[in-house]
Every structure is written in structure tokens, then in C-alpha cells.
VOBA-1610 file (N, C-alpha, C; in pm, whole numbers, padded with zeros to 5 digits, always signed):
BEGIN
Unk-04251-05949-03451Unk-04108-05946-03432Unk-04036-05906-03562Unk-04065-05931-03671Unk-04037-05924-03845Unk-04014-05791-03848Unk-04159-05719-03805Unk-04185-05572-03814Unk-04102-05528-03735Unk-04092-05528-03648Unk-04010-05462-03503Unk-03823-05479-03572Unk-03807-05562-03647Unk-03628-05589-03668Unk-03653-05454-03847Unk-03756-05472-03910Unk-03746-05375-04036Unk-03740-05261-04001Unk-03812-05236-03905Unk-03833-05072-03826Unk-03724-05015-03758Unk-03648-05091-03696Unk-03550-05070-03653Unk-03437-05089-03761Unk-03418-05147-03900Unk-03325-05161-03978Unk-03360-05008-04046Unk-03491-04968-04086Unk-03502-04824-04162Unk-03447-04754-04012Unk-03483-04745-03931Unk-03466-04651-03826Unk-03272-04615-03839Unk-03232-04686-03823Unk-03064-04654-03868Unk-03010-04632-04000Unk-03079-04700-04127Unk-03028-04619-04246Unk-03063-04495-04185Unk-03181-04407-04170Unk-03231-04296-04151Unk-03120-04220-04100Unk-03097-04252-03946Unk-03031-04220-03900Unk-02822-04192-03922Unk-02840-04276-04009Unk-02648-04297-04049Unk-02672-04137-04147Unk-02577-04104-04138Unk-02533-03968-04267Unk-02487-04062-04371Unk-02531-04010-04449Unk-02478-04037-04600Unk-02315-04003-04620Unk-02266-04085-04704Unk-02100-04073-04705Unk-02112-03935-04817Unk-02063-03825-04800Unk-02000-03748-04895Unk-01880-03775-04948Unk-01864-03747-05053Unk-01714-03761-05128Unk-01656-03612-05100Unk-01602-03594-05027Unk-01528-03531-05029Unk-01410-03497-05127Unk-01362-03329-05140Unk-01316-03363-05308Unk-01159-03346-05246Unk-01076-03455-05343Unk-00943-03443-05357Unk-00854-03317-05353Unk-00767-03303-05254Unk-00681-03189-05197Unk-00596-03234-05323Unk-00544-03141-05413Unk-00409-03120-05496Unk-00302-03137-05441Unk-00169-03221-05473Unk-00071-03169-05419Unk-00011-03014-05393Unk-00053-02987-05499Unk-00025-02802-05575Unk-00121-02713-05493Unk-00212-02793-05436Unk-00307-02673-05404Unk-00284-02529-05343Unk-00183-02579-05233Unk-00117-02423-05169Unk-00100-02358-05247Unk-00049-02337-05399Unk+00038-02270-05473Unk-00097-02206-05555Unk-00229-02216-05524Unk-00340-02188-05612Unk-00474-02139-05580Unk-00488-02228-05402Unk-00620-02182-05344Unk-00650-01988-05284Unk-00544-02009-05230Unk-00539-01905-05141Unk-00502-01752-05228Unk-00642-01669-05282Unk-00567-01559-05332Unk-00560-01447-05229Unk-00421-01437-05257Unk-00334-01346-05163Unk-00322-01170-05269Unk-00366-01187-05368Unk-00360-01060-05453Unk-00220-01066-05517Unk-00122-01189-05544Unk-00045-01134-05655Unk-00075-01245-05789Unk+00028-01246-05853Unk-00009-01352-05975Unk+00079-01380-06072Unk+00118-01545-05936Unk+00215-01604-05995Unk+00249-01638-06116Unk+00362-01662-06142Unk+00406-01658-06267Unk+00506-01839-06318Unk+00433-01822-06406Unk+00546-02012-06477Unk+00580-01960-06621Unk+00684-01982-06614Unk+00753-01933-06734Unk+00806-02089-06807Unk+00785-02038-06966Unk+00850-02161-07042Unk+00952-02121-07162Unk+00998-02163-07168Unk+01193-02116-07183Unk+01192-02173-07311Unk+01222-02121-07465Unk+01196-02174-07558Unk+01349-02175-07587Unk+01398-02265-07644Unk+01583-02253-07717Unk+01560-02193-07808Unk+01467-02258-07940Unk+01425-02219-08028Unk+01354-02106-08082Unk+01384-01967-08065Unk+01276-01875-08116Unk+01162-01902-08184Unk+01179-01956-08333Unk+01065-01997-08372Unk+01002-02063-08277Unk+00995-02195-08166Unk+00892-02288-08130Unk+00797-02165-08040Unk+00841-02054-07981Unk+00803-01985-07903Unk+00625-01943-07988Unk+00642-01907-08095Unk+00511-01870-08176Unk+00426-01969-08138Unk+00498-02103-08201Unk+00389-02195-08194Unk+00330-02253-08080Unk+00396-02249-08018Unk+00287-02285-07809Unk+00249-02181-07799Unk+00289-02047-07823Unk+00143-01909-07837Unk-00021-01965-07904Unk+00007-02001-08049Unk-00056-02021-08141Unk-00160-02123-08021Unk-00100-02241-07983Unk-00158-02341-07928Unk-00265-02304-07839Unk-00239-02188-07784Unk-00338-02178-07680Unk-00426-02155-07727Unk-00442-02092-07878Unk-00551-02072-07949Unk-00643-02125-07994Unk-00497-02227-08027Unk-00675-02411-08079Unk-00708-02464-07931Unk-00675-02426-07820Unk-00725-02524-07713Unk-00856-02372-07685Unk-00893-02326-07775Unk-01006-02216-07712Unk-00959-02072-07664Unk-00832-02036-07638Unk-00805-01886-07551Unk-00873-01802-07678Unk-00945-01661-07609Unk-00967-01569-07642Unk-00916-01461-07590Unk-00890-01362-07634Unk-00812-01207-07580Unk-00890-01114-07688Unk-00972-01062-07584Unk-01087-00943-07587Unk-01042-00819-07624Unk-00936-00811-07583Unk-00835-00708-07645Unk-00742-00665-07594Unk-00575-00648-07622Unk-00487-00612-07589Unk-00356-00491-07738Unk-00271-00475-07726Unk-00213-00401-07803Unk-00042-00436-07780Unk+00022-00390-07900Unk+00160-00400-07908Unk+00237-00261-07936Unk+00383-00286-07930Unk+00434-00173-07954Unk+00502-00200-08055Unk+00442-00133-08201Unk+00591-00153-08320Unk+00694-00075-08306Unk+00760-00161-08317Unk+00949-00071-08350Unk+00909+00038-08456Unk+00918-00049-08577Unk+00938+00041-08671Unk+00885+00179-08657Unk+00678+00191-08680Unk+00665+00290-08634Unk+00690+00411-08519Unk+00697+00316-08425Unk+00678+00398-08298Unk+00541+00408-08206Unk+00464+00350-08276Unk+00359+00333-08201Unk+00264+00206-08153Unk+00179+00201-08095Unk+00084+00138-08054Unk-00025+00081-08151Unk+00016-00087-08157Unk-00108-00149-08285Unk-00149-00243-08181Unk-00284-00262-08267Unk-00391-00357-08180Unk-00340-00493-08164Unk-00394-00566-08066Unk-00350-00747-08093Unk-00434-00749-08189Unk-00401-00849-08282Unk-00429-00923-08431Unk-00484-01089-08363Unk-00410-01136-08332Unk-00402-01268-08272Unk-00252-01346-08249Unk-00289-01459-08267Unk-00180-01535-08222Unk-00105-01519-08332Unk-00082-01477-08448Unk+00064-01455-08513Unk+00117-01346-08476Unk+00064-01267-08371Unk+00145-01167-08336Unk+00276-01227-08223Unk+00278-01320-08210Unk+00379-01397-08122Unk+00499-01381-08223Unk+00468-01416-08341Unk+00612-01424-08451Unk+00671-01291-08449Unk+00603-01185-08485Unk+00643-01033-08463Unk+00749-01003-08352Unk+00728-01060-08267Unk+00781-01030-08128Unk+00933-01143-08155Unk+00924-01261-08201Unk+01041-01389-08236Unk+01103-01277-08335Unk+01023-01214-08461Unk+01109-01126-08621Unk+01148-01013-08508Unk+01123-00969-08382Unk+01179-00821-08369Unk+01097-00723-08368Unk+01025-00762-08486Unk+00874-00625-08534Unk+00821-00510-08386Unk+00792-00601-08272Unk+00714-00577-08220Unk+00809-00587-08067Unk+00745-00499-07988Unk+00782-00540-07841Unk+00744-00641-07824Unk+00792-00700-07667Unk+00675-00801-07574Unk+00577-00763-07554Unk+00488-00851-07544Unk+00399-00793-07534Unk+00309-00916-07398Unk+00176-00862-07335Unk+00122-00938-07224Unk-00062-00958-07283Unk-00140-01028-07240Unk-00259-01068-07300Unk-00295-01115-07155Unk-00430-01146-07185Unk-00532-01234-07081Unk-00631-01320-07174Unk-00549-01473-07150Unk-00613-01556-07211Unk-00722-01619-07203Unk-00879-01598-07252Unk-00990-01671-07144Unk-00983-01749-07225Unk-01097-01873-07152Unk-01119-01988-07241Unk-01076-02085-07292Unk-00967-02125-07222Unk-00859-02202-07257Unk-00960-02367-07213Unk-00969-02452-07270Unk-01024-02595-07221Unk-00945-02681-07277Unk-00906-02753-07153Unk-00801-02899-07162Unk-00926-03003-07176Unk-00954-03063-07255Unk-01042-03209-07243Unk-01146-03186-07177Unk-01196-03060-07215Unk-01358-03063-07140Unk-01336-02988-07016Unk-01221-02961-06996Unk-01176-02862-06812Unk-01148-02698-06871Unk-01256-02622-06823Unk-01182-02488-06830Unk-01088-02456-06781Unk-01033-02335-06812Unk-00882-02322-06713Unk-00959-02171-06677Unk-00916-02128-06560Unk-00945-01966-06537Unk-00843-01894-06614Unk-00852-01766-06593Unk-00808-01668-06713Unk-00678-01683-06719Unk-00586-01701-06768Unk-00412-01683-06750Unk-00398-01534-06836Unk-00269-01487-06788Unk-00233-01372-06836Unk-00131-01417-06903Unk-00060-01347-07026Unk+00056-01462-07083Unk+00161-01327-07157Unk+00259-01314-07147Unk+00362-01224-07137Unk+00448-01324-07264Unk+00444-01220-07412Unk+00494-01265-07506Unk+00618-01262-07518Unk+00759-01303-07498Unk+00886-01260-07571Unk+00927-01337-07628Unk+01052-01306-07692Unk+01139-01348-07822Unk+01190-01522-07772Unk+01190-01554-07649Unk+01176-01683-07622Unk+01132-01765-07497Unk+01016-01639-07482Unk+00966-01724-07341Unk+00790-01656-07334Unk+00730-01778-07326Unk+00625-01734-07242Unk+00550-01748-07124Unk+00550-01652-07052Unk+00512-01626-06884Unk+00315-01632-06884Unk+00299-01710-06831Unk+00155-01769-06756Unk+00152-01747-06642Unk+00070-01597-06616Unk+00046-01582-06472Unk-00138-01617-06461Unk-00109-01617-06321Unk-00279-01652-06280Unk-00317-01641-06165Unk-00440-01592-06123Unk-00473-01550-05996Unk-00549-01618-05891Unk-00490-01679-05820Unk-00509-01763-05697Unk-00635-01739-05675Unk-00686-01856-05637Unk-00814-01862-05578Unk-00904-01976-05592Unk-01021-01999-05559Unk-01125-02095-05540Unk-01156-02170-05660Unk-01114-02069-05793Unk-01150-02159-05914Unk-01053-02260-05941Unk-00930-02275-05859Unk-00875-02363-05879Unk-00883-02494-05799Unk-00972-02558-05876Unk-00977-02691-05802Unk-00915-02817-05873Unk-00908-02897-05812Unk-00800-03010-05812Unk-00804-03071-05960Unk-00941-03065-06055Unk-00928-03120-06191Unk-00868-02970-06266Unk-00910-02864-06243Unk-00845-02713-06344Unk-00694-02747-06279Unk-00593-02793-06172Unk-00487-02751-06130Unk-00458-02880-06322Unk-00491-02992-06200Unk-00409-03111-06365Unk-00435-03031-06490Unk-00596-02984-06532Unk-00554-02920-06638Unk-00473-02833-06697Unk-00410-02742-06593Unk-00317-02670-06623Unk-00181-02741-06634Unk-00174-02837-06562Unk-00036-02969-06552Unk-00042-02981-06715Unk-00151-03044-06745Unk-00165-03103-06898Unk-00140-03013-07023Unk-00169-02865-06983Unk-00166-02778-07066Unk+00026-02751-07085Unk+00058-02722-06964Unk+00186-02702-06938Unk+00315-02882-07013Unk+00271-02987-07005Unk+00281-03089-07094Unk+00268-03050-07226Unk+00168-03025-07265Unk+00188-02983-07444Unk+00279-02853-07457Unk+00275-02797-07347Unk+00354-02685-07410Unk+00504-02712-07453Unk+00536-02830-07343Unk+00675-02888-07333Unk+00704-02941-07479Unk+00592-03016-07535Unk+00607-03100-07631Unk+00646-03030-07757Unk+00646-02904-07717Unk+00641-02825-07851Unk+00767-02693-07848Unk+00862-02804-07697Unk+00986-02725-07714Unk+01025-02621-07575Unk+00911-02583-07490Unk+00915-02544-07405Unk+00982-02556-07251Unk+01074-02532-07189Unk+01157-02590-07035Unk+01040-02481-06948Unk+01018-02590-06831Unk+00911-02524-06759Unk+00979-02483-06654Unk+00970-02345-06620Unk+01092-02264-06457Unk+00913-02203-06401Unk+00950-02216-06256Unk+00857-02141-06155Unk+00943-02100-06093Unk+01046-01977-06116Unk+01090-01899-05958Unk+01050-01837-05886Unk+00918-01785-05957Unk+00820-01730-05816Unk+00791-01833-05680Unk+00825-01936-05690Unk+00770-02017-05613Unk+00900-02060-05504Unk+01016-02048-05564Unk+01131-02080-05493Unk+01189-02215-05550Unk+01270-02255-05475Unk+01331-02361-05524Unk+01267-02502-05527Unk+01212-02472-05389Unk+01109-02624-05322Unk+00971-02612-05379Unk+00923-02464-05414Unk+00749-02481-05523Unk+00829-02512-05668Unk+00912-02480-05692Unk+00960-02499-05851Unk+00970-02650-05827Unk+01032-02726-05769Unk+01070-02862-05741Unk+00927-02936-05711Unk+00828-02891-05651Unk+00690-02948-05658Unk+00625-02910-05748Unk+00613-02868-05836Unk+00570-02848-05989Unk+00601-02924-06053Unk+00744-02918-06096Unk+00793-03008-06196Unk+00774-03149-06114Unk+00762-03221-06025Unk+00775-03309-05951Unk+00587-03344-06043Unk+00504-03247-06013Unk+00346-03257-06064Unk+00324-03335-06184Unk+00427-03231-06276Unk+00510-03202-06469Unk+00497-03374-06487Unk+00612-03421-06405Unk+00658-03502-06466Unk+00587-03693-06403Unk+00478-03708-06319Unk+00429-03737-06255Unk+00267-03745-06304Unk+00227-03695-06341Unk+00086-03693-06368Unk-00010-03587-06267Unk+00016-03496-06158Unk-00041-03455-06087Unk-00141-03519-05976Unk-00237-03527-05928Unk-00305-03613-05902Unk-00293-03763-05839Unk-00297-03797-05949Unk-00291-03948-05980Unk-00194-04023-05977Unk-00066-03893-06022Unk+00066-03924-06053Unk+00171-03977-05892
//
């Protein structure tokens, strides 16, 4: 009888499925899973010209690399290579047009971020990025977190690509913790 109740107790672990964890839906997720082929844009609004360099600069110590891109000098008239991140000041002095990059490698606390594209001007910089599967629910916060330091360093965060009600669930993310928040 002993045997007959154990056999039948393995017989149903066996039988039960194992619980998967299923992974956490983002609030944000609409705004990230689904690439539709364009690439939205979050812009951060500097008062300060100068602070604008330095949240460029930043992306630099959190890891971004740019493989290569180019500027346009005034003065000359022509076309110079990206240098790096002090080419953000060029663009704050005048020197230089705006200019746009593709930032890889960006890591928040151990989270890669997928590639952002980042559009330099005299007081704003635009973070676009292309929808899709790599954005899952810990890269969305990381980008929350990234977009947090940027603030800290002077930055107002606008999404009008998104409308009034995705701009309002962003910052709602911003100011909230994402996630968790």
C-alpha cells in the first residue's frame, strides 16, 4: 500500500508541468516591441548649452561606441570625421553643424541597451531606436535609467513622436521607476 501511494505521488509530479516564469510585459512595451520600420525618437531639451556636451560625453563612460560618423565645419566648408564625444561642444561653440551618430554599447548596470542613434544640437539631444524584440522589459528600464541620468545632468525629457498619451506614459515610466515603479 506504501508503494502503491509513492507511485502514484511520482506519477503526478511527472505528470504536473513545471511552472514557467513567464517574463514581465513592460508598461512601455507597445512603444518598443513591435518594429514597424520607423525610429522613434525622445528628445532631451537642454536650457543650458553647455550641459548639452556633457550628457553627450556621458554616453561615453556608460560604454557607447560610434564606428564612424562625420560633421560639417562652418568654417571650412567641409566634411570632418567624428573625433568623439567633444565633438558635441563644437556643435554648443557653433564650429560645427548637427550632427547624428549610432551609439553601440551603451550598458546601464550590466544591461546592454540596443543601438540608439543620437542627433547632436546646440541644445538637444534626440535618441532614436528601432523597435523590436531586443527590447525586453530589463533593456526598456535600462533605457528609463539611462534617460534619469541624463535628466540629472540638466536634460527635460519630450516624446512627441508618441503623442500626447505615449509622451504622458513615458514620463509617467521617468518618474516612477518603470517596472517596479
Amino acid at each position: 500500500m506504501q508503494l502503491d501511494r509513492h507511485k502514484n505521488q511520482a506519477h503526478l509530479l511527472a505528470s504536473t508541468p513545471a511552472l514557467v516564469e513567464t517574463p514581465q510585459v513592460h508598461p512601455l512595451a507597445d512603444y518598443f516591441s513591435q518594429d514597424d520600420g520607423t525610429l522613434p525618437e525622445i528628445e532631451l531639451h537642454f536650457a543650458v548649452s553647455a550641459d548639452m556636451p556633457s550628457a553627450f560625453t556621458r554616453l561615453f563612460t556608460l560604454g557607447a561606441r560610434v564606428e564612424r560618423g562625420c560633421l560639417w565645419d562652418k568654417t571650412s566648408g567641409r566634411e570632418i570625421p567624428f573625433t568623439g564625444p567633444q565633438d558635441a561642444s563644437r556643435v554648443s561653440e557653433g564650429v560645427v553643424e548637427p550632427f547624428h551618430v549610432l551609439a553601440q554599447g551603451i550598458d546601464i548596470d550590466g544591461q546592454p541597451l540596443p543601438d540608439l542613434g543620437v542627433m547632436v544640437c546646440e541644445h538637444v539631444l534626440t535618441l532614436d531606436y528601432c523597435m523590436g524584440p531586443d527590447w525586453d522589459a530589463p533593456r526598456i528600464d535600462a533605457l528609463l535609467s539611462l534617460l534619469r541620468q541624463l535628466q540629472q545632468q540638466g536634460g527635460q525629457v519630450r516624446i512627441p513622436w508618441w503623442q500626447a498619451d505615449g509622451e504622458q506614459e513615458f514620463l509617467q515610466a521617468l518618474c516612477c521607476g518603470g517596472v517596479d515603479g
